[in-house]
N, C-alpha and C positions, 0 to 999 in steps of 0.2 A: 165328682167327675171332672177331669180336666178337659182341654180341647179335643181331646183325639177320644174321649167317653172312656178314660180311664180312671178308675179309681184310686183318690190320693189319702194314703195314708203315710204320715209323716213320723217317727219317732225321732226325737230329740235326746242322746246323752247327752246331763249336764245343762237340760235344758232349763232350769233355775237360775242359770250362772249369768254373768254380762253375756257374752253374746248369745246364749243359748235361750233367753229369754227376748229378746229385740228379736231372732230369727223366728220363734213361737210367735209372739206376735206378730212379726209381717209376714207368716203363713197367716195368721189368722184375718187378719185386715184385707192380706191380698191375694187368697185364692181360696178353694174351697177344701185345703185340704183338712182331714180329721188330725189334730197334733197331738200327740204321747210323749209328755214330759216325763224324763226318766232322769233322778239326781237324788246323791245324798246329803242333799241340803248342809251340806260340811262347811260352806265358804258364808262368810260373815255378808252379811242386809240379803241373801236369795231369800228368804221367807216373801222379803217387803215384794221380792219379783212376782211370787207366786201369786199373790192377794192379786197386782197389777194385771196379770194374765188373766186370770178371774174374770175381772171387772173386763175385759176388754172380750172374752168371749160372752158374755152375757146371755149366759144360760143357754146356747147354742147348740150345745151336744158336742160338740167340736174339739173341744178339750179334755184329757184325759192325762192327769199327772198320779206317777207312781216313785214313793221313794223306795229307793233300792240302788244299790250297789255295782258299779260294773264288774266286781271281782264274783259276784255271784254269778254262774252262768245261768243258773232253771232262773231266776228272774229274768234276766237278759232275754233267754226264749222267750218266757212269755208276752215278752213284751213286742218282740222282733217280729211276733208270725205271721200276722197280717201286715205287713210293714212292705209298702212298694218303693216309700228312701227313709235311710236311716242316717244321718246326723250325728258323729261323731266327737264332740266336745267336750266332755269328761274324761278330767285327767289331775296328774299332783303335776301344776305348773310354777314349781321356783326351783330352781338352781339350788339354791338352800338348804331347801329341804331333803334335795336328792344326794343333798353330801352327808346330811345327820342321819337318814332316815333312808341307804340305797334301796334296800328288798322292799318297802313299801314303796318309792318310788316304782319300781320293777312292776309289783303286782297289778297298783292300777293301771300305770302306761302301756305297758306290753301286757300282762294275762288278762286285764280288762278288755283291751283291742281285740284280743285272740277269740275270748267269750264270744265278743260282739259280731266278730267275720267267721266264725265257726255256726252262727244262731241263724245269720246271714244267706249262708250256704244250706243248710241244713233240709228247709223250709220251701227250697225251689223253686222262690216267686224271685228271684233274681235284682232283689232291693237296689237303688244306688246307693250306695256307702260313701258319703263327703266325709272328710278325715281332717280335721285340723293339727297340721304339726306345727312345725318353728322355724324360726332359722337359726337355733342354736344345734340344728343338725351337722349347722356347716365349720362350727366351732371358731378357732379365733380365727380362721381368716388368712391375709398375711399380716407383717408387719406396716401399720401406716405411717406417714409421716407428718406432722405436725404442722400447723397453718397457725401462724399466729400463735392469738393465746386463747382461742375460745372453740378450736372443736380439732379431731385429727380427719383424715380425708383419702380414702382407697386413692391406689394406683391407678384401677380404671373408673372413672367418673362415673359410669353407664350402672352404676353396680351389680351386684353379682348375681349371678341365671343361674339355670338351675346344672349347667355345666362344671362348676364350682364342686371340686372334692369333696366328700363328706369326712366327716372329722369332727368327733360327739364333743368330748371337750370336757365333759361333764355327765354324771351317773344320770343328770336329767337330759341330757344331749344322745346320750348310748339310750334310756327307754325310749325317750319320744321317734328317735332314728329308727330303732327298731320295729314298732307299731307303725311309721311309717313305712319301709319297707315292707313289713306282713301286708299293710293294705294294697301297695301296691302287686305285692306277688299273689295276691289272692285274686285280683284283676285280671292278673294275667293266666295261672292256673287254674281256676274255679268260674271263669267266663264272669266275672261278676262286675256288673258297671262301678268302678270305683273312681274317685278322685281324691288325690294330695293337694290338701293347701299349705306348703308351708310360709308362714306368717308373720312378718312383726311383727310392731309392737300395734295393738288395737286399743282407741280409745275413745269414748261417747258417753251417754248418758247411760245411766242405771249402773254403770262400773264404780263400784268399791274399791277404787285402788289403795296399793299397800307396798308397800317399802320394795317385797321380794316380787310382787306381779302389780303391773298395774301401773307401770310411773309417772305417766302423764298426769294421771287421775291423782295420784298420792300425794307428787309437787301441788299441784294445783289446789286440792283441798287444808292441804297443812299451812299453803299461805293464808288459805280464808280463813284458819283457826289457829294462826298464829303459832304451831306448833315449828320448832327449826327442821331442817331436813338434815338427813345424812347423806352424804355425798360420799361414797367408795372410787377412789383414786382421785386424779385431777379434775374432773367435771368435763374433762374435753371431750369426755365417750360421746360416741354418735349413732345415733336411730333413724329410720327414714317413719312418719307416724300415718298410720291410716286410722281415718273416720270408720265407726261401726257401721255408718251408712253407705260408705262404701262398700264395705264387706259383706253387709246384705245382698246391696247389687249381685255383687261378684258370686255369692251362691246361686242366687234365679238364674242369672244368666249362663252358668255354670251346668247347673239342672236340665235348662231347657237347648245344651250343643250335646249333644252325642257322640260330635268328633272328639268331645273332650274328654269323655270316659278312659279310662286305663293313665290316665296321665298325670305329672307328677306339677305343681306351678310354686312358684316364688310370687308371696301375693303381700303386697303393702305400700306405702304411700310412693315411692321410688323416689331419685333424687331432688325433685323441687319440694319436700316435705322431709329433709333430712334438719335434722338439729342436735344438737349438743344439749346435755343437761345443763350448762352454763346456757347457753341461749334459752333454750327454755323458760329458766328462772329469770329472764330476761323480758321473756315475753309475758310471762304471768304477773311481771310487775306492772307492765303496760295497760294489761287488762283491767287487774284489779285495784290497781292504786294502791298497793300495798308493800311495804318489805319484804323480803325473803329470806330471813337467816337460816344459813345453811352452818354444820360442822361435818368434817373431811376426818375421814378413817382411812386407812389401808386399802387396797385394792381387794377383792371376793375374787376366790379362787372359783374359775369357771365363766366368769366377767368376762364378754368381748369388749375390746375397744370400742370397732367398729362394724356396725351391718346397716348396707344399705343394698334395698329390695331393686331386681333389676326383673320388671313384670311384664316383658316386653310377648313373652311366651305368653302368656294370658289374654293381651290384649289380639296378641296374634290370631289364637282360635276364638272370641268370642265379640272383641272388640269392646271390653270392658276398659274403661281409664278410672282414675281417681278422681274424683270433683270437690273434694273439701280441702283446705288450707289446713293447716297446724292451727292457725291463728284462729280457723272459724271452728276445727272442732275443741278448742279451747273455750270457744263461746261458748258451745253446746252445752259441754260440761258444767261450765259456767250458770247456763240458765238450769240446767238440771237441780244443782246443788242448790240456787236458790229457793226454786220451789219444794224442795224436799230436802231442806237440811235439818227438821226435828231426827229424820232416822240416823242421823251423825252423831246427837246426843250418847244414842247405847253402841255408839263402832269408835271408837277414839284408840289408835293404836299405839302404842309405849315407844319409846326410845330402844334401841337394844342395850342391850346390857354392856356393852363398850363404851355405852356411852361416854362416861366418866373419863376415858382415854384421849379422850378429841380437842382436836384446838378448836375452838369457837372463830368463824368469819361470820362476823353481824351484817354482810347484804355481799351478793354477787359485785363482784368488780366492774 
């Protein structure tokens, strides 16, 4: 029971995943609610999350994980029916993928979503539906223009709200866009407390990153293992980066305004956390003491230059800010991977297959 002697029940899609497991667990550490982890254990180290979840409910009762699919919808019910917020996080998140592989991109992102707001409605307890989208909603953007030699930089400094044209960009920019409007229209149509987070880039502990999601995490461990990175286009591309801890924040606080239900937010580090993959590799040398050989391919079709989060609308209704540095949630990272880098033994990711094409730079400039 919450403050107000209501009953919490929480399901989690994807809640195996990096943030689907850190928000299971700070349900579980900081409220009472019952959590239903729902995920197809599809993404490389989620097992190692589930054991962690385990050990952190401690026999509780509290916890309730079931694998299954969001393209199924009789699982999706079953799971949904006693659910007073449902947690939206499962999805095919690379660009990548959605250009090899559109129709599966399609199925999880949009008929996954649709299962999930369809299971929602159905059932009449009127769940909150929190929805994690992107900001490759907003596609490239405009044209930036170039600073120097180490990042490019929007026209307007303040970066971009959620006023910002939509424009997919990419077969994973048209699903996640999509599923984000169903959530939102389902809000509006079907009375149903929903919320849009669309998102950078997020990065903390227990993230497995990888080349196509994940880049903070994937730089950062490929310096600790020595492995070179690939770099797509110049390296000047720029990100604004949010702590997973922040992003917790911003759900609780999110959960507990009601002004904010039906609404749609741009949610991530904003401009004092923006950086360049060349900076970056920058800063990971400072931390770690180590090199960072990089090799440079071609530009990825679907690749924005530039996105940086303008979260002013967020902070508006809830008064959420961002409290972690680039530099501290690189430590985080940091101490994570320390303490648990035997599980990097069995995840060690390949070069692609271009590789062989590439000119080798033996350290950032």
């Amino acid at each position: 029971m919450n403050s107000n002697g209501r009953f919490r029940s929480a399901v989690i899609f994807g809640g195996a995943g990096f943030i689907g497991s850190n928000w299971a667990n700070w349900l579980l550490e900081n409220s009472d609610a019952k959590v239903h982890v729902f995920d197809n254990l599809s993404r490389p180290g989620v097992r190692h999350n589930l054991d962690w979840l385990q050990q952190s409910a401690q026999g509780s009762g509290r916890l309730t994980i079931t694998v299954g699919d969001v393209r199924n919808g009789k699982m999706v019910e079953s799971v949904v029916r006693h659910a007073t917020e449902i947690y939206h996080f499962a999805a095919q998140v690379a660009v990548t993928t959605s250009l090899v592989d559109p129709r599966y991109d399609f199925e999880v992102n949009v008929g996954g979503t649709l299962n999930i707001l369809e299971a929602a409605r159905k059932f009449g307890r009127r769940p909150l539906v929190l929805f994690t989208s992107t900001n490759k909603v907003y596609g490239n953007i405009a044209a930036p223009t170039a600073r120097e030699a180490a990042d490019y930089r929007l026209a307007a400094p303040q970066g971009v709200s959620e006023g910002q044209p939509l424009d997919f960009y990419s077969p994973y920019g048209c699903s996640k866009g999509a599923a984000d409007q169903y959530v939102h229209d389902y809000g509006r149509i079907y009375s149903l407390p929903t919320v849009v987070f669309r998102m950078s880039c997020i990065a903390g502990p227990r993230q497995f990153g990888t080349e196509d999601q994940g880049w903070v995490a994937h730089f950062l461990y490929s310096a600790l293992q020595s492995r070179p990175l690939v770099i797509y286009g110049d390296g000047r591309q720029v990100r604004d980066v949010l702590c997973v801890e922040d992003l917790l924040h911003a759900f609780d606080v999110v959960r507990g305004t009601p002004a904010a239900y039906g609404q749609v937010f741009n949610v991530g580090g904003g401009p004092p956390n923006t950086v360049s993959l060349l900076e970056l590799i920058e800063k990971i040398k400072s931390l770690t003491r180590r090199k960072v050989p990089y090799i440079t391919d071609q530009p990825r079709p679907g690749d924005q230059l530039i996105y940086v989060t303008n979260h002013q609308k967020l902070t508006a209704f809830t008064g959420w800010q961002p409290q972690f540095s680039v530099e501290q949630t690189l430590q985080l990272l940091h101490e994570w991977w320390k303490k648990n880098r035997t599980l990097f033994d069995e995840y060690v990711p390949e070069l692609p297959a271009s590789a062989p094409r590439l000119t080798v730079v033996p350290e950032a400039a």
